[in-house]
C-alpha positions, -999 to 999 in steps of 0.1 A, spaced: -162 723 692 -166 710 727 -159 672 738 -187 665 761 -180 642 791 -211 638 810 -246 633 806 -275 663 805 -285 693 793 -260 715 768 -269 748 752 -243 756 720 -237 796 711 -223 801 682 -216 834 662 -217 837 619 -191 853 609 -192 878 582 -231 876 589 -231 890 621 -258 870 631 -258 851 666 -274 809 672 -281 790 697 -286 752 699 -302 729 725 -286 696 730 -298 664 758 -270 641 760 -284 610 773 -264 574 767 -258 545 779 -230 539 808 -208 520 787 -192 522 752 -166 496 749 -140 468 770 -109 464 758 -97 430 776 -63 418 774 -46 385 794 -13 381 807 0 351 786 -19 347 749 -4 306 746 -3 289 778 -1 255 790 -26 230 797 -32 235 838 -17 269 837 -36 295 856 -41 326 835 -52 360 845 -72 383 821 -76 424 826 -106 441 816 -109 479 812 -142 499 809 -148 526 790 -180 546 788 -195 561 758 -177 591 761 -143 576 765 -142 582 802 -126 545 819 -143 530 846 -123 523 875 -125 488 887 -142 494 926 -159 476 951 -194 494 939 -189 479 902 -175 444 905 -210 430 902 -215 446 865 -185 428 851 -184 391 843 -158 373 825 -162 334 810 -137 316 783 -152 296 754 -129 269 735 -136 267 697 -137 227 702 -170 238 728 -155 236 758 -165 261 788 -146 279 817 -155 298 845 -136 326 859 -121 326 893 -136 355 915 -135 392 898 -110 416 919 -92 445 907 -57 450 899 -44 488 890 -77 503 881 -88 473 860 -108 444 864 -90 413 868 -100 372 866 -79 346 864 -89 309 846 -71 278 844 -75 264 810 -73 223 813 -79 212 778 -58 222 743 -80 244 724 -83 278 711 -103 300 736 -121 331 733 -123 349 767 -151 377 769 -153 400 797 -193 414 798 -201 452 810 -233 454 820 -245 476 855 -286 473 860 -305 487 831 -280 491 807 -273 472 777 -243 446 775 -208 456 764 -185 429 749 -150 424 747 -126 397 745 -91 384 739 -77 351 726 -58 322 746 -41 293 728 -38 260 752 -13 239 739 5 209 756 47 216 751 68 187 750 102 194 762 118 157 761 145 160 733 146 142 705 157 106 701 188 100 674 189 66 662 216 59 639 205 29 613 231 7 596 261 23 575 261 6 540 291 16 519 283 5 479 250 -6 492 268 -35 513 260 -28 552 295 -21 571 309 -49 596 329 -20 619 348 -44 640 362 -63 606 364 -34 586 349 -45 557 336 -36 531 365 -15 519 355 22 533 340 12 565 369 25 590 
């Protein structure tokens, strides 16, 4: 067996053994341009404010990736939807070692879903996405507030001493 790469026009010999008979088969491989994204982002909980970028790579149906180039940029679109309903745009598309790369700055706590959409002229769309977390971190540390000592119940007088057990 043969893993086909390309599109077009294949013609498969094959021999029975034991037989001694000889086949042939025609084959017309004709698909679409792309068969999956796998999209990943540089930071999966961020802060509110917090520029994030996210990478898409492209894939066509015959597991061949799709470079990120200046020719392609206009097939891919990225967008982030927050499960509350919020919407983000991406920043412009560029590329970043052979993948596509956006960047979005997600201002509201919420859970997003980022999808990055293949889909060159003619061709059906290809989905894939990745998930962001937006939470707000407080780093202030915590207040300790001590409340009254009581020895026996009774509430302790520290500078008399007293009750009994309060030094």
């Amino acid at each position: 067996l043969t893993r086909l790469t390309t599109t077009g026009n294949y013609a498969v010999l094959f021999y029975i053994a034991g037989v001694g008979q000889k086949g042939s088969l025609s084959l017309n491989i004709n698909a679409a341009p792309a068969a999956f994204v796998d999209v990943v982002a540089a930071a999966t909980l961020a802060s509110p404010a917090s520029p994030v970028d996210v990478f898409a790579r492209v894939r066509d149906t015959f597991g061949n990736p799709i470079a990120c180039a200046a020719g392609n940029l206009s097939s891919i679109s990225f967008a982030a939807a927050g499960a509350k309903g919020s919407t983000v745009a991406s920043g412009a598309v560029s590329c970043f070692n052979g993948a596509f790369k956006a960047s979005f700055t997600l201002t509201v706590e919420d859970a997003y879903t980022v999808r990055a959409t293949w889909q060159p002229a003619g061709a059906a769309a290809v989905v894939g996405n990745v998930f962001i977390t937006v939470l707000a971190f407080d780093n202030t540390p915590p207040t300790v507030v001590l409340q009254a000592v009581r020895v026996n119940g009774v509430v302790c007088t520290p500078s008399a001493r007293t009750p009994p057990g309060c030094d």
